[in-house]
C-alpha positions as CSV (number, residue, x, y, z in Angstrom):
1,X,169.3,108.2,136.0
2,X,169.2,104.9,134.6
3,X,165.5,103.5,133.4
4,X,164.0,107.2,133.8
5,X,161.3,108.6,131.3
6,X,159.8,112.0,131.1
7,X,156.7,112.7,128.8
8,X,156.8,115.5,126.4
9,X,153.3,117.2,125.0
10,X,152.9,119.3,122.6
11,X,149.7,121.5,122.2
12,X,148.8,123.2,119.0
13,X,145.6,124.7,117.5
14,X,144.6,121.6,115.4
15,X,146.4,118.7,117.2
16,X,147.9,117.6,120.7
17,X,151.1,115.5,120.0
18,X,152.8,113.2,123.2
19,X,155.4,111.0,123.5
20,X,157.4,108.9,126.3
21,X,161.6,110.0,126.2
22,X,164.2,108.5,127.6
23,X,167.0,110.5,129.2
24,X,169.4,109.6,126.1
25,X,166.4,112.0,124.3
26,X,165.4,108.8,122.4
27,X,161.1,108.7,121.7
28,X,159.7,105.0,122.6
29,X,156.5,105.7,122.1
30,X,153.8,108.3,120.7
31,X,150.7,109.6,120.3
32,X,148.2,112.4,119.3
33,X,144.7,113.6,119.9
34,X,142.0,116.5,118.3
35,X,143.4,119.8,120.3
36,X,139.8,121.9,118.9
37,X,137.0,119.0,119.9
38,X,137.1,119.7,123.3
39,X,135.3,123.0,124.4
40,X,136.2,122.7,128.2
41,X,139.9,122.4,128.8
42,X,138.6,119.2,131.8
43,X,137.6,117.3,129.2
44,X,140.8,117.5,127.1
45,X,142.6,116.2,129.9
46,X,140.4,113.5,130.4
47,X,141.1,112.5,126.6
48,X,144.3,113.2,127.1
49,X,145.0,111.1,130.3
50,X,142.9,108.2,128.8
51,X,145.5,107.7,125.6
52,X,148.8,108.8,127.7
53,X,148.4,106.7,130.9
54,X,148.4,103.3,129.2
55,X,152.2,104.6,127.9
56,X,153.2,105.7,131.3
57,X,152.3,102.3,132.7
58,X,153.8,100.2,129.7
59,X,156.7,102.2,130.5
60,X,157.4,101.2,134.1
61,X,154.7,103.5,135.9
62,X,154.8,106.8,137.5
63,X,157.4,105.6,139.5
64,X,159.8,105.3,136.5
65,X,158.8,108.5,135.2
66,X,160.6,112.4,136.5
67,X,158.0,114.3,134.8
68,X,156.3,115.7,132.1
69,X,157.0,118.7,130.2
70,X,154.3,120.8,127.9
71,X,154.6,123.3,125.2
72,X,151.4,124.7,123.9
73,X,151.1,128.2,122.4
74,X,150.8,131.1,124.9
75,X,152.5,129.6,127.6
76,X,154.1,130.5,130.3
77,X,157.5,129.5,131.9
78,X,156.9,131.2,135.4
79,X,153.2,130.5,135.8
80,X,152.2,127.5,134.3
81,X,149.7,128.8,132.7
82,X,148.3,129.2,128.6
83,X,147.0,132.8,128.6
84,X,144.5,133.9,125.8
85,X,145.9,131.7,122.8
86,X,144.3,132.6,120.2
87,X,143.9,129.5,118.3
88,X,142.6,127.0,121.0
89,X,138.9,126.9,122.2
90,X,139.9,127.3,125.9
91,X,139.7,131.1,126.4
92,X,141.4,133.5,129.7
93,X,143.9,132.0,131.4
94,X,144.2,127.9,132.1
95,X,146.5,126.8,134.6
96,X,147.1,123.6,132.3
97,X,150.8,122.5,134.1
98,X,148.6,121.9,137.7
99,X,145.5,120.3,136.0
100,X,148.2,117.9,133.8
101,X,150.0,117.5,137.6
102,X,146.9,116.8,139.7
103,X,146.0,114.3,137.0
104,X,149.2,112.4,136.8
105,X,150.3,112.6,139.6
106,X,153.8,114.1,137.9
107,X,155.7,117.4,138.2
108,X,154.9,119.4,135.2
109,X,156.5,122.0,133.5
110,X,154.9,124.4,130.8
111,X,156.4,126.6,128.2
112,X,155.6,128.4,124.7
113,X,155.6,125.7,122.4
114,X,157.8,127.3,120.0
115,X,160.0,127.6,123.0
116,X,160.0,123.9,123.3
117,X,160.8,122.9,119.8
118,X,163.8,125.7,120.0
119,X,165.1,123.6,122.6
120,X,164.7,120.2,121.0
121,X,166.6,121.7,117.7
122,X,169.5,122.9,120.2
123,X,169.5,119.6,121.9
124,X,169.1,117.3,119.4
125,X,168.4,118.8,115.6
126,X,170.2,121.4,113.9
127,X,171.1,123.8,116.1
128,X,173.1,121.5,118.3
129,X,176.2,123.8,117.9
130,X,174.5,127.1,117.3
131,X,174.6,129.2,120.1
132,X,172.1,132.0,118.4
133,X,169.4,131.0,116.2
134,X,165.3,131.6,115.4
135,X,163.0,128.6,115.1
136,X,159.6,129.8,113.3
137,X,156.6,127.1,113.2
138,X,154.3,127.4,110.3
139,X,151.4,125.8,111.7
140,X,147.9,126.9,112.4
141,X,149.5,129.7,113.4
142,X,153.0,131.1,113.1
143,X,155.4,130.7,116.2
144,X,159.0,131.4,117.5
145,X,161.4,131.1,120.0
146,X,164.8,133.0,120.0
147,X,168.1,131.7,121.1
148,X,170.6,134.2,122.0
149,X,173.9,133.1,123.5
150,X,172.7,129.5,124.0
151,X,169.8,131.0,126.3
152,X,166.0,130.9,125.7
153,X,164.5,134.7,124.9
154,X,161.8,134.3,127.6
155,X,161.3,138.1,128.7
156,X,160.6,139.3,131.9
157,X,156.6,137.7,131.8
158,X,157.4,134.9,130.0
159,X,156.1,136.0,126.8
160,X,158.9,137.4,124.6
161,X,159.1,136.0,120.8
162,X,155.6,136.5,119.8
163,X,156.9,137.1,116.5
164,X,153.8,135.9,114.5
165,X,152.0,138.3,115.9
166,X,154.0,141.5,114.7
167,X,152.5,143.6,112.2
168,X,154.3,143.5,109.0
169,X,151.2,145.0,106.7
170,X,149.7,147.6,108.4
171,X,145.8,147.9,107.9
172,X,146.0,144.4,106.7
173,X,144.5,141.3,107.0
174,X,142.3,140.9,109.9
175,X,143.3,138.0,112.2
176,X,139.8,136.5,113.1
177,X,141.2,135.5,116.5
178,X,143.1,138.6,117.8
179,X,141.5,140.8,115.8
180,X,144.7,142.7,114.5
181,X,145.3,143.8,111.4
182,X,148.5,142.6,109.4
183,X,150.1,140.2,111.1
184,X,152.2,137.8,110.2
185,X,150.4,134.8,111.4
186,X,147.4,136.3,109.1
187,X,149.8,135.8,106.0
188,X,152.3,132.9,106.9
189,X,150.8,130.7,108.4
190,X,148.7,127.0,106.4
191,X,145.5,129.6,107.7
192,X,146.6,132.6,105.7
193,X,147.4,130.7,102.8
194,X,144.2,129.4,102.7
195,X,143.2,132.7,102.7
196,X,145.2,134.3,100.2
197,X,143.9,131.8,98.1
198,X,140.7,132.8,98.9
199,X,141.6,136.3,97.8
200,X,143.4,135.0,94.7
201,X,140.9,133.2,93.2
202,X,138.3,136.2,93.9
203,X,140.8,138.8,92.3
204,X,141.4,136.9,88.9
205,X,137.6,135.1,88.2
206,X,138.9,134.5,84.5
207,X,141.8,133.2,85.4
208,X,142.1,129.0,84.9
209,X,143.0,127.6,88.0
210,X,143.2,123.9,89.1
211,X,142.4,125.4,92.8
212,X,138.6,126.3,91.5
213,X,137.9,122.6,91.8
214,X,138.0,122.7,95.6
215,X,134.7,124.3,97.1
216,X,135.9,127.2,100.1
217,X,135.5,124.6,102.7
218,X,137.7,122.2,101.1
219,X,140.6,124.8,100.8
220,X,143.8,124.0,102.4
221,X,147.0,125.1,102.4
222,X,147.7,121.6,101.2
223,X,145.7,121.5,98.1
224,X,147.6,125.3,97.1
225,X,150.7,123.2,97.2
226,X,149.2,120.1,95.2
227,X,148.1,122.3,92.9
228,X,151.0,124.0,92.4
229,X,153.0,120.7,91.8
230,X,150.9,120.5,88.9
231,X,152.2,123.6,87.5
232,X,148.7,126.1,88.8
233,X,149.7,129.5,88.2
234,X,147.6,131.2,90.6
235,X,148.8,128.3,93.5
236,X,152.7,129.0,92.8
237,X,152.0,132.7,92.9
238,X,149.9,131.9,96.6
239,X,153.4,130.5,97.7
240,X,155.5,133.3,95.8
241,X,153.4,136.1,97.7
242,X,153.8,134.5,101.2
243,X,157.1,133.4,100.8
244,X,157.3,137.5,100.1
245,X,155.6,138.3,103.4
246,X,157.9,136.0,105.2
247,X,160.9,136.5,104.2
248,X,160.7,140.2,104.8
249,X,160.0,139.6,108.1
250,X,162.5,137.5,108.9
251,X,164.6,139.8,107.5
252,X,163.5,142.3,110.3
253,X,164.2,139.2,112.8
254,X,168.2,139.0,111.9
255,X,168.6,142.3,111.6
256,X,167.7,142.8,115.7
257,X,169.1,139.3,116.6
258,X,172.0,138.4,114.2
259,X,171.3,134.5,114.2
260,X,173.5,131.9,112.9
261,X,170.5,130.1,111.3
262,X,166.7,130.3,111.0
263,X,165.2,126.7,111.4
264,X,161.5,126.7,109.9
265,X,159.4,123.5,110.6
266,X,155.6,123.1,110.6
267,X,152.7,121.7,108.3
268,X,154.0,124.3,105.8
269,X,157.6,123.3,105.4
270,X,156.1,120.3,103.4
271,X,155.9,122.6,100.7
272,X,159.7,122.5,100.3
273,X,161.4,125.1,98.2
274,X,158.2,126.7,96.8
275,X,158.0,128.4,100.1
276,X,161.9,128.1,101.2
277,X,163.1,130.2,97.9
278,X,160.3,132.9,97.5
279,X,161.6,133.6,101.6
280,X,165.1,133.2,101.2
281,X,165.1,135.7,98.1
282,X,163.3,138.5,99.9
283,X,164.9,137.8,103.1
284,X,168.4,138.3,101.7
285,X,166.5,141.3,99.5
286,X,165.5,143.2,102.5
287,X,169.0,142.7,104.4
288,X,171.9,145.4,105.0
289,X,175.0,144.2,103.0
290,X,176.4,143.6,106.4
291,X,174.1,140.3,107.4
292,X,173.4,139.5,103.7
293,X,174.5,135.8,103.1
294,X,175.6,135.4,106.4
295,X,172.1,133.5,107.7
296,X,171.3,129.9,107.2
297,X,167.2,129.2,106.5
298,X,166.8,126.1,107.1
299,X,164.1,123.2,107.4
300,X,164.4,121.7,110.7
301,X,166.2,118.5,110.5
302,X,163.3,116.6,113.5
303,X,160.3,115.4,112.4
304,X,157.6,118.0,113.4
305,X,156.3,116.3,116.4
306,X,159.5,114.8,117.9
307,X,161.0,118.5,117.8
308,X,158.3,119.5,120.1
309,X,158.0,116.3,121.8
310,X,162.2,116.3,122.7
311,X,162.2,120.2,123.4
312,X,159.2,119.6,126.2
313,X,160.7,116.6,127.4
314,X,163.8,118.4,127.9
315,X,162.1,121.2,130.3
316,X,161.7,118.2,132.8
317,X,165.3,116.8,132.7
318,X,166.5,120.4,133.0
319,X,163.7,120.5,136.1
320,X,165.4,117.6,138.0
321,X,169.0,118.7,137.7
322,X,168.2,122.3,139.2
323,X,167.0,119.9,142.1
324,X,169.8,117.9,142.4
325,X,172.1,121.6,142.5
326,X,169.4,122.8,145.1
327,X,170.3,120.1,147.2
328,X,173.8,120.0,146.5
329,X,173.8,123.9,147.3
330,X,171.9,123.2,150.3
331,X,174.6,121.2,151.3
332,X,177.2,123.2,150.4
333,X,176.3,126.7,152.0
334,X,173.3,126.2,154.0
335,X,171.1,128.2,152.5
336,X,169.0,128.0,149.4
337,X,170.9,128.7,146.0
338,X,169.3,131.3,143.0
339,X,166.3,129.8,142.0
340,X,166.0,127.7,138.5
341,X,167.7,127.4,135.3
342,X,167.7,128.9,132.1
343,X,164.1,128.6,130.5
344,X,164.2,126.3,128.3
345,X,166.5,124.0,129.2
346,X,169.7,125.5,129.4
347,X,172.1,125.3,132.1
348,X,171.3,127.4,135.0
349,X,174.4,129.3,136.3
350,X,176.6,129.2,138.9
351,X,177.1,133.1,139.7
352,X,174.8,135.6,140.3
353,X,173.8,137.9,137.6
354,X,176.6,139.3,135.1
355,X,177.9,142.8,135.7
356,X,177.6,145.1,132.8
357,X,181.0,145.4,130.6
358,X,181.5,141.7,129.8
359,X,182.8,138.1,131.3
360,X,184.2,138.9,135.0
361,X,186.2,135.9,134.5
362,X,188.1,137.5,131.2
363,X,187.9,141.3,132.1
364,X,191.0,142.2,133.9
365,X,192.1,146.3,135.1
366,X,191.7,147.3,131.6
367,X,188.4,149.2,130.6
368,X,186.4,147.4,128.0
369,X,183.7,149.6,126.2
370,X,181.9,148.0,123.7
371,X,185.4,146.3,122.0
372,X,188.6,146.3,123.3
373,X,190.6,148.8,121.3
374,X,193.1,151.9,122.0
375,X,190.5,153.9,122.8
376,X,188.9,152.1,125.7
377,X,193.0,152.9,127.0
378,X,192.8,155.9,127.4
379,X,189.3,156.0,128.3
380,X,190.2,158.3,131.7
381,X,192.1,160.7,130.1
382,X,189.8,161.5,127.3
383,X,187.1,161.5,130.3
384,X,189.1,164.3,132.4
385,X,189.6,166.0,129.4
386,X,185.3,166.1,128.0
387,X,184.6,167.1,131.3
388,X,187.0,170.0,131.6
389,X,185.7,171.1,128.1
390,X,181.8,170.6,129.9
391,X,180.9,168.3,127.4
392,X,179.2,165.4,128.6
393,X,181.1,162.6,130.6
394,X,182.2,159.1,128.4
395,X,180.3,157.5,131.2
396,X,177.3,158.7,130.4
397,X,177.5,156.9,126.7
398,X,179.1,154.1,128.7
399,X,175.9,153.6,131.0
400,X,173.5,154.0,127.9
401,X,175.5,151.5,125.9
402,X,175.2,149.2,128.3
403,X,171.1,149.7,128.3
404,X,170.9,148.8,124.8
């Protein structure tokens, strides 16, 4: 695939990021444009195709070019399609991957765009030999995408990891998009520090506080952490409180998912440790002893945009080699082979779905349930002997294991 380029977009609530990769993951050239000027989604593309086309074509053209991949919030892997985001303008469901294609004139590919910057830490950042991790953007909003054994979390509609959108204060904070209450987006993300400043400064009127200086409109999660450079007692509390919020929720996160790591990136990261320690302390806080200190959180080690940029890009390489094994498997056995790869980007597999109980290629005649030990052994016996008693049969536990 020598000279080949794919383009890699990513679409968040504030600003649209693109860039031209080469297939050694290396970013020649990007760009960005407003994501919230554009009311109708057309006219986005328009803007869109009016910065990125000049790239393409300084690039080698269409021609040189195997795709483009997109990760914008709300997106789904199997349809192609951004579905009620809550923080862009377009509302219902856009089919953005076949107005980007019709456009171009390129295959496009769309995913979650926390999805897509998961993939560009596994490929290229810190995860590269992590098999299980969480990536959480602190943006706009708050996003995620879970890795579990090497494999994109994806669910069965396309929409599993929503993990900023979990309630983690019940009755809370409203969200003035979704209108739910206590969400984690409503606390951890640069919008609900803005707010919690908000709610600060209205809590403690006596209270000194360099933050006073900025009018409501002129509030941002960056001037809390300028402020709070400066020594601001009410801004290092701001980052002390959410910090609180999100590390008990992660907490919550490895305690279903066991990562390796949590890899945070996002407008917010730039705070450094006055958010990474508050988090880190009530994660580990709010851990059993049996995960405590076991968890890297982490900043990622890719600049913002190229993570999402690289992890998009990477949706259309992984696009083109499922076509090369299509045609290979065509060859092969006449017939079409499973469709697709892992979402993502990870390698699609060469058997069919794996039976319950483990690896086929490592499980022999000996029973494994759960770990192989001595009682797994003499797991028939012990089943004869339950059922002569009338208790209920091992298998039963067996198939309800396995359902877990």
């Amino acid at each position: 695939m020598k000279n080949k380029f794919a383009v890699g977009i990513d679409i968040g609530g504030t600003t649209t990021k693109f860039g031209i990769v080469n297939n050694a993951g290396e970013i020649i050239e990007q760009d960005r444009i407003p994501s919230n000027e554009h009311e109708v989604v057309e006219d986005f593309i328009d803007d869109l195709y009016t910065k990125l086309m000049p790239m393409i074509e300084r690039a080698g053209g269409v021609k040189q070019f195997v795709g483009i991949g997109i990760g914008a919030p709300n997106g789904n892997i199997y349809t192609g399609t951004i579905e009620y985001a809550p923080n862009l303008k377009w509302k219902g469901i856009i089919p953005i991957a076949d107005l980007v294609e019709k456009k171009f004139g390129l295959k496009t590919k769309l995913t979650n765009d926390a999805n897509a910057a998961a993939v560009g830490e596994m490929m290229y950042g810190a995860c590269k030999d992590m098999k299980h991790f969480i990536t959480i953007t602190l943006g706009t909003g708050v996003g995620s995408g879970i890795v579990i054994d090497g494999r994109i979390v994806v669910g069965h509609d396309g929409f599993a990891g929503e993990l900023g959108h979990t309630i983690i204060r019940p009755g809370g904070r409203q969200h003035k998009s979704t209108g739910m209450h206590g969400s984690l987006e409503s606390y951890a993300s640069a919008t609900g520090v803005r707010e919690t400043a908000i709610e600060m400064l209205t809590q403690h009127p006596e209270e000194p506080s360099l933050l006073r200086n900025y009018s409501i409109n002129e509030l941002t999660s960056e001037s809390v952490y300028e402020c709070a450079m400066q020594g601001d007692n009410i801004a290092n509390n701001i980052f002390e409180f959410t910090g609180q919020i999100l590390g008990e929720s992660l907490a919550n996160f490895v305690m279903f998912s066991s990562p390796a790591a949590i890899v945070l990136f996002g407008g917010l990261t730039k705070a450094g440790n006055l958010i990474l320690n508050p988090t880190k302390k009530h994660m580990e806080a709010n851990l059993l002893p049996i995960f405590q200190n076991k968890v890297k959180l982490i900043f990622s080690e890719l600049k913002e945009s190229d993570a999402a940029i690289l992890g998009a890009s990477a949706l259309v390489w992984d696009m083109n080699e499922n076509k090369k094994k299509t045609r290979k498997g065509k060859k092969k056995k006449g017939g079409n082979p499973p469709e697709g790869g892992t979402p993502g980007g990870g390698q699609q597999e060469k058997r069919g779905p794996r039976p319950r109980g483990g690896n086929p290629a490592k499980k022999k005649k000996r029973i494994v349930f759960f770990s192989d030990n001595k009682y797994c052994r003499y797991r028939p016996l012990i089943t004869f002997i339950t059922r002569l008693n009338g208790f209920f049969s091992i298998n039963q536990h067996a198939t309800a294991a396995a359902a877990i």
